[in-house]
C-alpha positions in Angstrom: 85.1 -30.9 62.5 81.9 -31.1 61.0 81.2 -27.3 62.0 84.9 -26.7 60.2 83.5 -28.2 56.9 79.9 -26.4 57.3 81.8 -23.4 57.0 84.2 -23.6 54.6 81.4 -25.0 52.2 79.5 -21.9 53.2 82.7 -19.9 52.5 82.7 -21.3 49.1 79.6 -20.7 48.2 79.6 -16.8 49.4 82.4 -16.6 47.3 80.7 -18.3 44.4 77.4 -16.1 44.6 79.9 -13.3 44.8 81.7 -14.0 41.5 78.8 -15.1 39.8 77.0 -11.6 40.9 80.2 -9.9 39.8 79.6 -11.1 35.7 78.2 -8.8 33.2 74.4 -8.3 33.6 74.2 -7.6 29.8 75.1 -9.9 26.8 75.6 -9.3 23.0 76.5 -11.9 20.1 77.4 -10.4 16.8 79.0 -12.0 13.3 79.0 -10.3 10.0 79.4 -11.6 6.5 80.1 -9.6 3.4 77.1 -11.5 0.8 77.6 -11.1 -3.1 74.6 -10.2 -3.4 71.9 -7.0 -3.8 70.4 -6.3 0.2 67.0 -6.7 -1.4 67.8 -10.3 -2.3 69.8 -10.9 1.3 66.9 -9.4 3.2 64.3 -11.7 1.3 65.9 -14.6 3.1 65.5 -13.3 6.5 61.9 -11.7 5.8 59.9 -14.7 5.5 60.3 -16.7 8.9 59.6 -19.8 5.8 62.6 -19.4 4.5 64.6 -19.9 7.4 65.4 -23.9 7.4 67.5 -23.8 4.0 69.7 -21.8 5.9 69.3 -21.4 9.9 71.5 -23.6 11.4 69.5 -24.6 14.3 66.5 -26.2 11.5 69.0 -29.0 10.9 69.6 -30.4 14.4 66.5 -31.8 14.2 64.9 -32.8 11.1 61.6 -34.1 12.8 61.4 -30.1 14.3 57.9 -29.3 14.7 56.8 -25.4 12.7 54.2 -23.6 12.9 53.8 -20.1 11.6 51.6 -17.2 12.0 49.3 -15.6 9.7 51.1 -12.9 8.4 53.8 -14.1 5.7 56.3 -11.6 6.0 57.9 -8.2 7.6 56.4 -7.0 10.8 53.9 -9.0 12.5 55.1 -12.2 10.8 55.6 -15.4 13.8 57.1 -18.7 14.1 57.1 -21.2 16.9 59.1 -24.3 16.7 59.5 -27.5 18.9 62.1 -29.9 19.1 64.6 -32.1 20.5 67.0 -30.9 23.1 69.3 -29.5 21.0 67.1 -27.1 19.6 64.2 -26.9 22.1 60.6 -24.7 22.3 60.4 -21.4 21.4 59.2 -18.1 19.1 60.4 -15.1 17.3 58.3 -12.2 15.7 59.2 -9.8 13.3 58.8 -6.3 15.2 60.9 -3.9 12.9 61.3 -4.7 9.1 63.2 -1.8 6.6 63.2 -3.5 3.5 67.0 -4.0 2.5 68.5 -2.0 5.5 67.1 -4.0 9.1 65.0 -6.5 10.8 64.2 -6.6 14.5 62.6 -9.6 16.3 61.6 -10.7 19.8 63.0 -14.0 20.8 61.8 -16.0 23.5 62.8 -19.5 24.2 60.9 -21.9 26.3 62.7 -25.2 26.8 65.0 -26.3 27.8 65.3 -22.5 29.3 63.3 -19.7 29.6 64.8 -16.5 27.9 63.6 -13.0 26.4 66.7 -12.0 23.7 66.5 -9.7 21.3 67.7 -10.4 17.1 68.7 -7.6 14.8 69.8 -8.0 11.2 71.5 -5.6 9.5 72.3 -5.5 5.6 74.6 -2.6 4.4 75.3 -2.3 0.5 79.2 -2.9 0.2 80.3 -2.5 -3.3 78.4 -4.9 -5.3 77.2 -7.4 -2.3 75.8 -6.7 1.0 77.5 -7.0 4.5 74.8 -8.6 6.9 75.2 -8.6 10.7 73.6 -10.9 13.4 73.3 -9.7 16.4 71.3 -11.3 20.1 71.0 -9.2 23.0 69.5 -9.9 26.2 70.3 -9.8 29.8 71.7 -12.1 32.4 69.9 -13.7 35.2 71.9 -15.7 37.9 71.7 -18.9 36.0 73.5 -17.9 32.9 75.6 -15.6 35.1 76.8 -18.9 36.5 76.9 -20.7 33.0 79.3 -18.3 31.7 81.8 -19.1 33.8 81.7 -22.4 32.7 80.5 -22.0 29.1 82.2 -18.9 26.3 78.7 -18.2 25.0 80.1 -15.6 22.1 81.9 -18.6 20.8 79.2 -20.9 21.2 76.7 -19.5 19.8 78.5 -16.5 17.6 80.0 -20.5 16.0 76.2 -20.9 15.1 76.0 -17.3 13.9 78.8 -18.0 11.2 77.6 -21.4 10.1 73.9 -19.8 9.2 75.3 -16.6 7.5 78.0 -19.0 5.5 74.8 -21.1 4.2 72.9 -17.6 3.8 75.4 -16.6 1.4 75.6 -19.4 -0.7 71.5 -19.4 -1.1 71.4 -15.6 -1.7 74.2 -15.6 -4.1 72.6 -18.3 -6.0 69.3 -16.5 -6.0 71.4 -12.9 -7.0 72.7 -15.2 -10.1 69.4 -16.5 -11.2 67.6 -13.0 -10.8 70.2 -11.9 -13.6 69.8 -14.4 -15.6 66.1 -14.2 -15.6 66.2 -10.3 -16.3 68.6 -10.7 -18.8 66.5 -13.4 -20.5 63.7 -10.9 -20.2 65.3 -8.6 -22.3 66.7 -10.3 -25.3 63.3 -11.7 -25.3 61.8 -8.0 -25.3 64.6 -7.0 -28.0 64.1 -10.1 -30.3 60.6 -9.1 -30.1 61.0 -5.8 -31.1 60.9 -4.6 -34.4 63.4 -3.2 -36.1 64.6 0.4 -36.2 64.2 1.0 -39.7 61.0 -1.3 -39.9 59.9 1.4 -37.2 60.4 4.2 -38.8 58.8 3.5 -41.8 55.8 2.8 -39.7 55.8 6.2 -38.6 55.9 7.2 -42.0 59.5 8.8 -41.8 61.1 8.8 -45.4 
């Protein structure tokens, strides 16, 4: 009987391995949002790894999250490493690819609670006046999260995360779109109240 169970269970499990082998070895999460915003003022939000936590929505699972950044400010070569709590865990990102207004690439690797090697792309695309941004994380499969996604729908797991950061992205961007107006346009009555008059000109230049 025993013998019986022994190998049904191994059954099961050849069966399981089987399946699980049989699951995409690839992965790819994407969301877009149209922003009403310039890409210049979208991409400045994902440029600076420091700007991040107004509108990532991992930053806000933990508010006691441990940052620490790299030298570089901004665009390629720029790093951040975070630790936290097990919703949000250990790992890093570095800007490898930055094209003002138009893409950034960046390495992500996670460390806790799982060890991972994904790839991030933004991509901002002028549409009409605003900019449609895309998220995207690639990476590949190893047996574990083979498994997982049998059990777990990763896309709507984490593409749910995706929304919820680009949703808060917009809201920041379009408010910095509006001030960036109203500071230029500020600059310019200023610059015409401070001219002189056309007439008054001309009679400097000595034109009758």
């Amino acid at each position: 009987m025993a013998r019986k169970i022994l190998g049904v269970l191994a059954a099961l499990i050849a069966v399981f391995v089987i399946v699980v082998a049989t699951r995409p070895a690839t992965f790819e999460i994407k969301r877009s949002l149209l922003i009403n915003a310039p890409p210049d003022v979208v991409f400045a939000q994902v440029n600076d790894f420091k700007a991040w936590n107004a509108w990532s929505p991992w930053d806000h699972m933990d508010p006691a999250m441990k940052r620490t950044y790299g030298d570089v400010p901004s665009g390629v070569g720029a790093s951040y490493h975070w630790v936290g709590n097990k919703d949000v865990g250990e790992g890093s990102m570095k800007i490898t690819d930055a094209k003002p207004g138009e893409h950034l690439g960046l390495d992500l690797d996670f460390i806790a609670p799982f060890a991972a090697k994904n790839r991030t792309d933004f991509d901002f695309v002028k549409t009409g006046e605003g900019t449609t941004v895309t998220w995207a994380m690639t990476g590949t499969n190893n047996f574990m999260s083979k498994a997982a996604s049998l059990f777990m729908d990763m896309d709507k797991m984490v593409g749910a995360d995706f929304e919820k950061g680009l949703a808060s992205m917009k809201g920041i961007a379009e408010e910095a779109a509006k001030k960036a107006a109203a500071d230029a346009k500020a600059a310019a009555d200023a610059a015409a109240a401070a001219a002189p008059p056309a007439d008054a000109a001309a009679v400097d230049a000595g034109t009758p």
